[in-house]
VOGU-3710 file (C-alpha; in Angstrom, 3 decimals, decimal comma):
1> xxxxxxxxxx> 0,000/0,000/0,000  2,965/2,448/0,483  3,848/1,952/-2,953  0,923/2,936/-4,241  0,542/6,026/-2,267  4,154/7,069/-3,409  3,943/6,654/-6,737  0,289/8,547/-6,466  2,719/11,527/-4,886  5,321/11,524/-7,546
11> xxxxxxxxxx> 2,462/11,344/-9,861  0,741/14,356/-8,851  3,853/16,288/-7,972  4,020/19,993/-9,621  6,714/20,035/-11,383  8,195/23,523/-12,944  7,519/22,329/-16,124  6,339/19,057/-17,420  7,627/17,469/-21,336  5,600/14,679/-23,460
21> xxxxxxxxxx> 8,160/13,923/-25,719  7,320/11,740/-28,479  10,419/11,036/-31,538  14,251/12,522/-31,399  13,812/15,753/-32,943  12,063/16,928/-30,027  15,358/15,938/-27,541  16,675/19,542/-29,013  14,256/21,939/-27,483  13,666/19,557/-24,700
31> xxxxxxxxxx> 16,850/20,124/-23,270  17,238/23,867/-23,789  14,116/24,010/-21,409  15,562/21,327/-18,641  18,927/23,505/-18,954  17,391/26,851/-18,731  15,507/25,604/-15,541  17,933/23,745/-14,236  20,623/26,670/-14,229  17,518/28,941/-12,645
41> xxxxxxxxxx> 16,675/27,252/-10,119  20,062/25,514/-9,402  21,794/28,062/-6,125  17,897/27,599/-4,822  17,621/23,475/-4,869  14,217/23,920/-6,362  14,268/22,021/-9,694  12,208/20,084/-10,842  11,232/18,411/-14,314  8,631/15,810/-15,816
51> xxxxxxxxxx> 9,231/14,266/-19,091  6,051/12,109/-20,159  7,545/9,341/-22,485  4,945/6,816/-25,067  4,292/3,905/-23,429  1,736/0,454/-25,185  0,744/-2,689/-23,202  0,955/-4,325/-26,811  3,749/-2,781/-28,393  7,509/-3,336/-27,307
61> xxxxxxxxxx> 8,739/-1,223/-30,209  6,641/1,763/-28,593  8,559/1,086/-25,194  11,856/0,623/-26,593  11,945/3,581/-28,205  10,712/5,337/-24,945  13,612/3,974/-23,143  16,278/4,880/-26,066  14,615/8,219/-26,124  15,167/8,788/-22,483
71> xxxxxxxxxx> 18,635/7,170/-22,226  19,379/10,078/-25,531  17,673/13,048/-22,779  19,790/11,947/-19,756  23,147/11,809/-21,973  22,503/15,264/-23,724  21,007/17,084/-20,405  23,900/15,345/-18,491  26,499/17,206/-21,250  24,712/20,696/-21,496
81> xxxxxxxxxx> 24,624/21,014/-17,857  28,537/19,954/-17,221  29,246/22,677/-20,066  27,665/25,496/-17,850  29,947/23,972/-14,845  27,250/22,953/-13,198  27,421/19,786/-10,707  23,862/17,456/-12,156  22,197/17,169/-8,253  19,749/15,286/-9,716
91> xxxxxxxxxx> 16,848/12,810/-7,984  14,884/10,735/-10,691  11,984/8,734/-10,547  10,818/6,823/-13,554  7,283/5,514/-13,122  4,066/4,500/-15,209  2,129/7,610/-15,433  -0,974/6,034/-16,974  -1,833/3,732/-19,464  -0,254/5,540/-22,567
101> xxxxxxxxxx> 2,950/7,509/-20,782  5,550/6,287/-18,791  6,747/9,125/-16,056  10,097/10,290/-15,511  10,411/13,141/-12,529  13,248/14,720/-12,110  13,722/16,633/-8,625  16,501/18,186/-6,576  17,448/15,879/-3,997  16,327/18,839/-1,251
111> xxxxxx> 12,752/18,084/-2,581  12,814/14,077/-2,236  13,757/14,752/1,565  10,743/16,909/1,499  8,599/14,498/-0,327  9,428/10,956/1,975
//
């Protein structure tokens, strides 16, 4: 029963700004916004990001391709963010979100204390 309430909280968490991403030529703009965030809110400990991914019960090409898109956003963010000499202080949580998106919240660690 704890999981489910946890994964109800990370669910309806606020995040600054929440992402459905759907192919690769979206990663682009995508991580200008999770940089531009990130470097705002990074002296406060106050990010926080949710990137909605495709997710099918029938299809495993659908989920593969969510899980190579999101391995493609956590190398590029991971880059941009070491460019701007900034240390990642990152928290994720990858979840279902419903029956059509898999979840993936990203929080400053200051926040998950907050949260459990």
């Amino acid at each position: 029963m704890f999981n489910l309430i946890y994964v109800q909280s990370i669910i309806s968490f606020k995040a600054l700004k929440s992402v459905e991403i759907h192919d690769f030529e979206g990663i682009p703009d995508l991580i200008d916004k999770m940089v531009e965030i990130y470097s705002k809110s990074y002296t406060d400990h106050n990010f926080s990001f949710r990137i909605l991914l495709p997710r099918s019960k029938d299809s495993q090409i659908i989920n593969n391709l969510a899980k190579k898109l999101g391995l493609q956003i956590q190398h590029d963010f991971l880059i941009e963010i070491r460019k701007l000499k900034l240390k990642p202080q990152i928290r994720e949580f990858r979840y279902i979100h419903d029956d059509n998106r898999f979840g993936w919240l990203l929080i400053d660690p200051s926040i998950y204390e907050s949260m459990v």
